[in-house]
C-alpha positions in Angstrom: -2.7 -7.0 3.4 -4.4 -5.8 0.4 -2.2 -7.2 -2.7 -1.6 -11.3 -2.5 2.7 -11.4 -2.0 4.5 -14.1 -3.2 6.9 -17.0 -1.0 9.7 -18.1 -3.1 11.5 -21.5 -2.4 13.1 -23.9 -3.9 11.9 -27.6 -4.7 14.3 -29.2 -2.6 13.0 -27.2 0.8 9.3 -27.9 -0.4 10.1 -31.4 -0.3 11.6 -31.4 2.9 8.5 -29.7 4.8 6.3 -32.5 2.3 8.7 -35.0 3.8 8.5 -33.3 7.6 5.0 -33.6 7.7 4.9 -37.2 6.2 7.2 -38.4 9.0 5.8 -37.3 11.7 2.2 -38.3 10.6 -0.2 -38.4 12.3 0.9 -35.9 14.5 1.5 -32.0 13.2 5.5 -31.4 12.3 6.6 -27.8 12.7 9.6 -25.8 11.9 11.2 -22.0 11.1 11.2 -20.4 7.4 14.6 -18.7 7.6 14.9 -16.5 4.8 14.6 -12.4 3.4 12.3 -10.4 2.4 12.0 -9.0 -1.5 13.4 -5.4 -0.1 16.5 -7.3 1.6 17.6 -9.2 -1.7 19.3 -6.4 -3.5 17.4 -7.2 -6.9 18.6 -4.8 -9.3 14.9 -3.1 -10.5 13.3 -1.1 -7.2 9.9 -0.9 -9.0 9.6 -4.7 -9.9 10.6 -5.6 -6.5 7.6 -2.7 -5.3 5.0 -4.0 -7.6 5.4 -7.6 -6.2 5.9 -8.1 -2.3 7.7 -11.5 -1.9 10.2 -13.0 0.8 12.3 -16.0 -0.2 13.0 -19.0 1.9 16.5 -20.3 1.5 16.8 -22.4 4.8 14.5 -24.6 7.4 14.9 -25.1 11.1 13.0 -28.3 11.4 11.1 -28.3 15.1 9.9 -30.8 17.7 5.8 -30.5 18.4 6.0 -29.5 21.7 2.2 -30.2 22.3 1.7 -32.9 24.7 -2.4 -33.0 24.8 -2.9 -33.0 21.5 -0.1 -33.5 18.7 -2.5 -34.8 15.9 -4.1 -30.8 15.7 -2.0 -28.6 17.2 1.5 -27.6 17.5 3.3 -25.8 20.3 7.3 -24.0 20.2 9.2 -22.8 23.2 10.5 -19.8 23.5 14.2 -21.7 23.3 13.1 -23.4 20.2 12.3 -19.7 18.8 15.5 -18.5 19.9 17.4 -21.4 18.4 15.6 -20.5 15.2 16.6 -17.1 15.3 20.6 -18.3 16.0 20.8 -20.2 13.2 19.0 -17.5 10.6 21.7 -15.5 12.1 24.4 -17.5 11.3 23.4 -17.5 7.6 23.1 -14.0 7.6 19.3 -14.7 7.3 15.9 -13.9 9.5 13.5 -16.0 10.8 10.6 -15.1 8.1 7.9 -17.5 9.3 7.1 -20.6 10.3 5.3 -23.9 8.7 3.6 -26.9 9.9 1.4 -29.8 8.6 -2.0 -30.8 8.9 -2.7 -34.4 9.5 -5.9 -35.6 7.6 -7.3 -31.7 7.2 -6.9 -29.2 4.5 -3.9 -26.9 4.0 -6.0 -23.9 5.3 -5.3 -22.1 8.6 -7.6 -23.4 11.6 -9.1 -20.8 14.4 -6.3 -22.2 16.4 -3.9 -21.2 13.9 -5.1 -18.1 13.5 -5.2 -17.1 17.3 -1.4 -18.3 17.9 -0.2 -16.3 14.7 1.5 -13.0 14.2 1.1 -10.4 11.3 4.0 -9.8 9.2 5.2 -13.8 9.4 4.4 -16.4 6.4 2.3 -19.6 7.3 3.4 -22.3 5.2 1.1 -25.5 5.8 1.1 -28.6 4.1 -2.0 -31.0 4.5 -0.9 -34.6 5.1 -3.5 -37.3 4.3 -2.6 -41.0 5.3 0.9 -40.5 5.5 1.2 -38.9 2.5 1.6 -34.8 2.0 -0.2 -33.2 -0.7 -1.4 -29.2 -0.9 0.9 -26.9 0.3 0.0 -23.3 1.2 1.2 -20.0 2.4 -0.7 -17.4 4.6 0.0 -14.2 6.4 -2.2 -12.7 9.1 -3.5 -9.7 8.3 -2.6 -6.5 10.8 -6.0 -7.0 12.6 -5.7 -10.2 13.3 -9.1 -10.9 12.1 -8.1 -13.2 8.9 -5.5 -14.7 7.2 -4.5 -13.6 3.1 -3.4 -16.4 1.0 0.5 -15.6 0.1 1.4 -17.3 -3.3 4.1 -19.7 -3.3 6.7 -20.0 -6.4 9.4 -22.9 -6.8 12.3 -21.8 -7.6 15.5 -23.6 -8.5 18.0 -22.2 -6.2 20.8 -23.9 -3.5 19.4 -23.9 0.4 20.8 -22.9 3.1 
């Protein structure tokens, strides 16, 4: 990815991954990003929506850590926790855009492990939790080679969730 794209949400989802991650402290929370991308949401100005690559979230599918060894710096999905994901973007007429999860007592910057369990074209929304309480949030996208991660802004936007 050469140009930095933009994630749109709204407050009310930010607050619910803030609140995801504080709950399950001090283990990593995870969950889906169900939403569209830019070229999906029928904006009314083709160049506009060229010019800045976004995707909007407009629903969460809130995940179990799956990791047994090590839930305080890792996170792990099935393949049925995926597939429920993609079900209920479905039924909202909506894809399964990318995923987020919370780093307990770390920064809000995408690990080696992180980067070796990810896949281009999804957002990586991660929010660092420190004593209980969440603070930065970030977005990040792998790039096609795999090698790095691109920051991906994120904008709050006031708009009803899914």
């Amino acid at each position: 990815m050469t140009d930095e794209s933009t994630l749109w949400l709204s407050g009310h989802l930010a607050e619910k991954i803030r609140a995801h991650g504080a709950e399950t402290y001090p283990h990593e929370c995870c969950g889906a990003l169900l939403g569209r991308d830019s070229s999906e949401l029928g904006g009314s100005d083709p160049e506009a929506q060229a010019s800045t690559p976004g995707r909007e979230i407009l629903g969460l599918f809130p995940l179990v850590n799956r990791r047994d060894d090590s839930p305080r710096n890792r996170f792990s999905v099935t393949s049925e926790d995926v597939l429920a994901a993609e079900k209920e973007a479905r039924a909202h007429g909506l894809d399964v855009v990318g995923w987020y999860h919370s780093h307990p007592d770390h920064p809000a910057r995408p690990s080696e492990y992180d980067r070796d369990h990810a896949w281009p074209w999804y957002s990586y929304i991660i929010v660092s939790v420190q004593n209980g309480a969440a603070q930065e949030m970030t977005s990040w996208r792998l790039n096609d080679d795999r090698q790095e991660f691109s920051p991906e802004g994120i904008e709050i936007r006031h708009r009803a969730a899914v």
